[in-house]
N, C-alpha and C positions, 0 to 999 in steps of 0.2 A: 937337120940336126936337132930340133927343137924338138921334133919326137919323139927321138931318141930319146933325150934327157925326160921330155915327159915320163917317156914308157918305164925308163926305170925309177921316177919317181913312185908311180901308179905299184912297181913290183915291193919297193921299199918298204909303203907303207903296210904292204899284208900283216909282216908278223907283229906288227905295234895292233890291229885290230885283232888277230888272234887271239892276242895277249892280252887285252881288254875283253874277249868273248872269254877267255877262262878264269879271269880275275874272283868270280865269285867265288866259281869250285875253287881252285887255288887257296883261297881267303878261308874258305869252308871246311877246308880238308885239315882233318888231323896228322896227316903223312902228309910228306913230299912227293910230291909229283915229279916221276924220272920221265927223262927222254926229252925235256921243255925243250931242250936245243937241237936235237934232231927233227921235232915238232916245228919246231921255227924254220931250219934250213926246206925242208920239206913244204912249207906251207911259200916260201922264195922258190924254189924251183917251180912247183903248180903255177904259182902265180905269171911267174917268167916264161912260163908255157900258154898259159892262157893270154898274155897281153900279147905274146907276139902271133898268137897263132887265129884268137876272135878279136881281138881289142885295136890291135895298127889296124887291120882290113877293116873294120867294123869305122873305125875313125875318118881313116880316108873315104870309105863312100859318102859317109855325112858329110864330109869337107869337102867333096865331090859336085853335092847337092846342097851346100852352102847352107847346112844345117848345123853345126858343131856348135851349136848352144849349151849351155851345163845343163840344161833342162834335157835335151832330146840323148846327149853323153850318162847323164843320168840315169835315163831309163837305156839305155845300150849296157851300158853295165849292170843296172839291176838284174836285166833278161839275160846276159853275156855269163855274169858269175853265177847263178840260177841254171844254167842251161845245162853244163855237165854232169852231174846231179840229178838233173830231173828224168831222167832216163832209168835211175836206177831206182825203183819204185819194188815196193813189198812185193812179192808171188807167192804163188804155192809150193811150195818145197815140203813133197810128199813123208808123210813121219817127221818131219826137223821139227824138234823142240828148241825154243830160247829163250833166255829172258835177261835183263838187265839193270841196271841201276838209275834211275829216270827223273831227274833233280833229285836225288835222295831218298828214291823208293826204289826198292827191286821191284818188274814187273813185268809179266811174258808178254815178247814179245813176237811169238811165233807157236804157238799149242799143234801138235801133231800136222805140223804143215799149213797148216792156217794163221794169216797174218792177222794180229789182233788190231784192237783200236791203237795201240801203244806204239806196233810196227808202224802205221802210218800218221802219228801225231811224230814218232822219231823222224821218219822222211819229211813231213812237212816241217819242222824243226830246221832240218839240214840245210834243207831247197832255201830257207830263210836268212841262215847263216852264210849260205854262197853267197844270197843275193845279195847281202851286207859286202863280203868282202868285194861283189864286182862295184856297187853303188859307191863305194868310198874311194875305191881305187880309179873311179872315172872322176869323181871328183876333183880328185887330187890330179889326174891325167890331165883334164882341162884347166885347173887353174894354173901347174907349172906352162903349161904348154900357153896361155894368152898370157903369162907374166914373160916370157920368153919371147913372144911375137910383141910384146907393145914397144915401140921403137924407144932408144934411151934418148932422152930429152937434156940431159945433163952434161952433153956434148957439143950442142948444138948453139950460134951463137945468141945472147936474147936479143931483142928487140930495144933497148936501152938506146946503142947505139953511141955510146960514151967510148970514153977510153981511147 
């Protein structure tokens, strides 16, 4: 049960770091920014997808191997939220032109099929931003999850021996 609660701790906190990854642009922008709450619901489902599908398996081996440190959940989730992502790297996509807005500058990102430096400074950007959201969301995974497992003390009777 404890993992449970973990796991959807771990899914909970996604859209608060989201929210904190757009706070600048947000802060920046002269318009509003539509769609935040579809963006949110959205960035809760991935997340809901990804903990139960790399993140419980990924947990139970370490706990398996009697490794479930924050240290070694840390880097499980850095690589974990990283990892989806990392697959989808620049190509050549023959004639595609693109370009984009890149903190506040327009800049191609794709010239007649060819990926620029901007295509992959965006992908290395992204792989980063994953990593973030797996690296917090094991944080938070492991700390609900040994506040959950430390047994209550507050039940138990003391040692006084009075009364």
């Amino acid at each position: 049960m404890n993992i449970w609660i973990a796991a959807l701790a771990a899914v909970v906190v996604q859209p608060l770091v989201f929210l904190a990854r757009i706070a600048p642009d947000y802060l920046a922008s002269p318009q509003p920014l539509y769609g935040i709450g579809f963006m949110l619901l959205v960035v809760a489902v991935v997340a809901a997808a990804v903990v139960l599908i790399l993140g419980i398996p990924a947990f139970l081996v370490l706990h398996k191997l009697h490794r479930e440190s924050w240290v070694s959940l840390a880097m499980a989730g850095l690589v974990l939220g990283a990892l989806p992502t990392a697959f989808s790297w620049p190509s050549h996509l023959e004639g595609f032109s693109a370009g984009q807005n890149w903190h506040g500058k327009y800049v191609e990102t794709y010239v007649n099929g060819a990926p620029t430096t901007y295509a992959w400074l965006t992908y290395g950007e992204g792989i980063l931003f994953f990593a973030l959201h797996g690296l917090v969301g094991a944080l938070v995974f492991y700390a609900v999850w040994r506040l959950r497992e430390r047994p209550n003390k507050s039940l138990q009777p003391t040692a006084s021996g009075g009364s």
